[in-house]
C-alpha positions as CSV (number, residue, x, y, z in Angstrom):
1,X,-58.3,-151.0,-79.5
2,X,-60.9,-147.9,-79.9
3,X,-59.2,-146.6,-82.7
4,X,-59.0,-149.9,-84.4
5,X,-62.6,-150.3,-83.7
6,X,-62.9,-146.5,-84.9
7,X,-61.2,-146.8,-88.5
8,X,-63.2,-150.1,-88.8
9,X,-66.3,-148.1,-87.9
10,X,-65.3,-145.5,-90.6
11,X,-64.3,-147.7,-93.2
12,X,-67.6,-149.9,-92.8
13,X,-69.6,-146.5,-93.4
14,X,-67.9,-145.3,-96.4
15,X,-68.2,-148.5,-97.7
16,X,-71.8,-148.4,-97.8
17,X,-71.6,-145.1,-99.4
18,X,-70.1,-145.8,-102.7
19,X,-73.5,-147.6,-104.5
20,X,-74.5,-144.4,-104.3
21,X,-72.3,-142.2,-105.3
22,X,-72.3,-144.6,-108.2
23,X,-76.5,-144.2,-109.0
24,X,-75.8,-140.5,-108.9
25,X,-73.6,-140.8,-111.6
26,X,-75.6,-142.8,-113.5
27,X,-78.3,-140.2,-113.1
28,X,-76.2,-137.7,-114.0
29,X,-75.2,-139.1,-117.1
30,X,-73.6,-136.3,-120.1
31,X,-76.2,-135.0,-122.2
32,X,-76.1,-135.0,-126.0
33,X,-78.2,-132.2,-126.7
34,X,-77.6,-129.0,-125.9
35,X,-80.5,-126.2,-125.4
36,X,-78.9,-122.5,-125.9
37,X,-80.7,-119.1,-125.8
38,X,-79.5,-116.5,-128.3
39,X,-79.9,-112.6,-127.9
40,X,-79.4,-109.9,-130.7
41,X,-78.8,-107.2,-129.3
42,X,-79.6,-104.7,-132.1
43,X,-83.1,-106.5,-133.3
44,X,-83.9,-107.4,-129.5
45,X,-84.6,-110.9,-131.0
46,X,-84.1,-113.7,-128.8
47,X,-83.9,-118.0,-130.2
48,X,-83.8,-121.0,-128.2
49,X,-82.1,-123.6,-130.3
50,X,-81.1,-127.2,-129.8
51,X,-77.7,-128.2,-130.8
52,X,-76.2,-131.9,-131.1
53,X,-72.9,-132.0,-128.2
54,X,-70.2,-131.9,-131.3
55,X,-72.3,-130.2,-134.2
56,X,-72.3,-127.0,-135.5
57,X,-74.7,-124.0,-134.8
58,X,-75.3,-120.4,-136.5
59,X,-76.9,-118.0,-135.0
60,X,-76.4,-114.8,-136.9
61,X,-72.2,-114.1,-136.9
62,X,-71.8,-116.6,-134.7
63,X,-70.9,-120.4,-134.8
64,X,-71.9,-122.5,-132.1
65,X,-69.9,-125.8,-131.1
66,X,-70.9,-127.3,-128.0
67,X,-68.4,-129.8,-126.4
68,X,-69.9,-130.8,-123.4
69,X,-72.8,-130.6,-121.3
70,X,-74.4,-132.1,-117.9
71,X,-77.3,-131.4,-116.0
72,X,-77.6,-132.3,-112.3
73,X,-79.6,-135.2,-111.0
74,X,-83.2,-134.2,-110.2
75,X,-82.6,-134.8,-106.0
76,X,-78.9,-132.2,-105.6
77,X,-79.6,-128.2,-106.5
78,X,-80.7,-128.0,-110.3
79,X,-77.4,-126.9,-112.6
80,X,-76.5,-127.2,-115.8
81,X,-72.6,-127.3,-116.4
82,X,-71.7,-126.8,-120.7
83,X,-68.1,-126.5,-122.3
84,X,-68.8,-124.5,-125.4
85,X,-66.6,-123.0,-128.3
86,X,-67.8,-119.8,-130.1
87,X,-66.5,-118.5,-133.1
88,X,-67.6,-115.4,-135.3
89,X,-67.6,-115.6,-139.2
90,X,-66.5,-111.7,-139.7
91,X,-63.3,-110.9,-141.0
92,X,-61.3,-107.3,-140.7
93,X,-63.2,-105.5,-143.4
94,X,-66.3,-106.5,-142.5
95,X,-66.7,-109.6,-145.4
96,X,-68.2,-112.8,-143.4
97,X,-66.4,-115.9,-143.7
98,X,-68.9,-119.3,-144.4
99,X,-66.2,-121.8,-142.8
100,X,-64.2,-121.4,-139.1
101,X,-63.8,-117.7,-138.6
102,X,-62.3,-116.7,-135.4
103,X,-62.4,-118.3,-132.0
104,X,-64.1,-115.8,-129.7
105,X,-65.1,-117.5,-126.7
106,X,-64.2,-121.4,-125.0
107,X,-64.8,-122.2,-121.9
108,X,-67.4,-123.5,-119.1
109,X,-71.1,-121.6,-119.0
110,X,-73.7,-122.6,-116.2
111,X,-77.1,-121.9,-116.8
112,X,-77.5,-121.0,-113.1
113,X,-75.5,-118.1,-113.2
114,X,-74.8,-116.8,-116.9
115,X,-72.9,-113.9,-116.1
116,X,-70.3,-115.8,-114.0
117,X,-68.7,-117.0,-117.6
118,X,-70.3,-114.9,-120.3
119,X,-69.4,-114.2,-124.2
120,X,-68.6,-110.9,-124.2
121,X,-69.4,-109.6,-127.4
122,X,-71.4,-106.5,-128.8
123,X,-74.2,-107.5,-130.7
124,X,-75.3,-111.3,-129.4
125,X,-75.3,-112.7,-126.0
126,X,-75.4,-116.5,-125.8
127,X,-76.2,-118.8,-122.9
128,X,-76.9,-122.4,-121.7
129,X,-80.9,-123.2,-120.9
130,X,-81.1,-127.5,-120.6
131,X,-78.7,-130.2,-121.3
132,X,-80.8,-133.2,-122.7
133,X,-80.1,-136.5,-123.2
């Protein structure tokens, strides 16, 4: 009889949990803007620069294409969670390429921790800032 009681108990409780798992996800809706920080390494010059989730973005050799991106309700630890795709315009001999170019990078970034999942590349370093709505 306890352990009926018990599971009722539990049930009950997890019950009353769900609304709010739901308002958290409603909080923590996908953005539609993304908010990226650029680096050239061999001018030192850094760019912030907003990019649409789904457009194109070039920042020097590279091309930007951002997939994905959510930010963290404002009440859990602040994170911002991006699937990105970056490709460089430079062919073999050096000639740049104005359309596609070579896939150099996909995968998860969080702006937390950049170096966890970084583009490793020689002259540019890219990573997440904000994910906007």
């Amino acid at each position: 009889m306890k352990l009926i009681q018990r599971l009722c108990l539990f049930f009950c409780l997890a019950g009353l949990g769900a609304p709010a798992l739901a308002q958290d996800e409603l909080t923590s809706l996908p953005g539609n803007v993304l908010v990226m920080r650029g680096l050239d390494k061999v001018t030192a010059r850094t760019e912030d620069f907003e990019i649409r989730i789904g457009e194109e973005h070039a920042f020097g050799s590279l091309t930007i294409l951002p997939r994905y991106c959510r930010r963290r309700p404002p009440e859990e630890t602040p994170e911002t969670f991006v699937f990105v795709e970056i490709f460089e315009r430079r062919l073999e001999d050096g000639s740049m390429v104005e359309e596609g170019g070579e896939r150099i990078f996909s995968g998860w970034m969080m702006a937390s921790n950049p170096a966890l999942n970084p583009l490793e590349h020689p002259v540019y370093d890219v990573w997440p800032i904000d994910c906007r709505a």
